[in-house]
C-alpha positions as CSV (number, residue, x, y, z in Angstrom):
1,X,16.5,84.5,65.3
2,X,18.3,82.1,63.2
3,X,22.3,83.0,62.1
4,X,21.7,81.0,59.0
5,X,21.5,82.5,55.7
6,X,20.2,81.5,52.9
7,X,20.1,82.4,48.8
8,X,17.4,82.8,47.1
9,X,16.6,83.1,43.6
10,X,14.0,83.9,41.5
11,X,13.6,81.3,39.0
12,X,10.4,82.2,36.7
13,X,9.1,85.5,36.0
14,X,6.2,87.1,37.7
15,X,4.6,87.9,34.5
16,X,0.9,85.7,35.3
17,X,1.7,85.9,38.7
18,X,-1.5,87.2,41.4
19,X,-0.9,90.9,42.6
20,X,-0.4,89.4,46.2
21,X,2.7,86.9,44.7
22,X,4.0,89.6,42.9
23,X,4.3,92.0,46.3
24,X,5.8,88.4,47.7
25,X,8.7,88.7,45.4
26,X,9.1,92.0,45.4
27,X,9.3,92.6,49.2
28,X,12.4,89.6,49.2
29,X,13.8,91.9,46.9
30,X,13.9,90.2,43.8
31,X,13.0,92.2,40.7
32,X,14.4,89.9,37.6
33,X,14.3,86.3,36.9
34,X,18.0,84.7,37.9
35,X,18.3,87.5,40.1
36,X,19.8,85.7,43.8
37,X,19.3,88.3,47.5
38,X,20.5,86.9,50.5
39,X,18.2,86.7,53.3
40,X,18.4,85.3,57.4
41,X,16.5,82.4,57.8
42,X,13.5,84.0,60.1
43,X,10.2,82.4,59.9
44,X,9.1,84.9,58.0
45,X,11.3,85.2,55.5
46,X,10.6,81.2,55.3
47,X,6.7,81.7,54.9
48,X,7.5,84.3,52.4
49,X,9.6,81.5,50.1
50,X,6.7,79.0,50.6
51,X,4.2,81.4,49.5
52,X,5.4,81.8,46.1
53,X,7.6,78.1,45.5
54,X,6.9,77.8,41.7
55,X,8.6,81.6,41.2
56,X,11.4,81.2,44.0
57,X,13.8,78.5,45.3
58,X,16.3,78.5,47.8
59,X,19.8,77.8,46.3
60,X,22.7,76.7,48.5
């Protein structure tokens, strides 16, 4: 497991979004657009972020 963390923020809303992009965001615990969680850099949190690119982006 990776000690890096990373930001990331949700950038558009949901609001058009697939059910299964929505549960994406939600489960990286972002609920409103702007909104920034901080997260470990796991693979999974990873494949989570590249699921749903055009809603989320990884801020530094």
């Amino acid at each position: 497991m990776s000690d890096k963390k990373i930001k990331i923020k949700q950038v558009k809303s949901t609001i058009g979004a697939s059910e299964s992009q929505i549960k994406v965001v939600r489960a990286l615990g972002l609920k409103k657009k702007d909104q920034v969680v901080e997260h470990y850099a796991s693979a999974t949190i990873m494949g989570m972020v590249n699921k749903v690119p055009h809603i989320v982006q990884i801020v530094e």
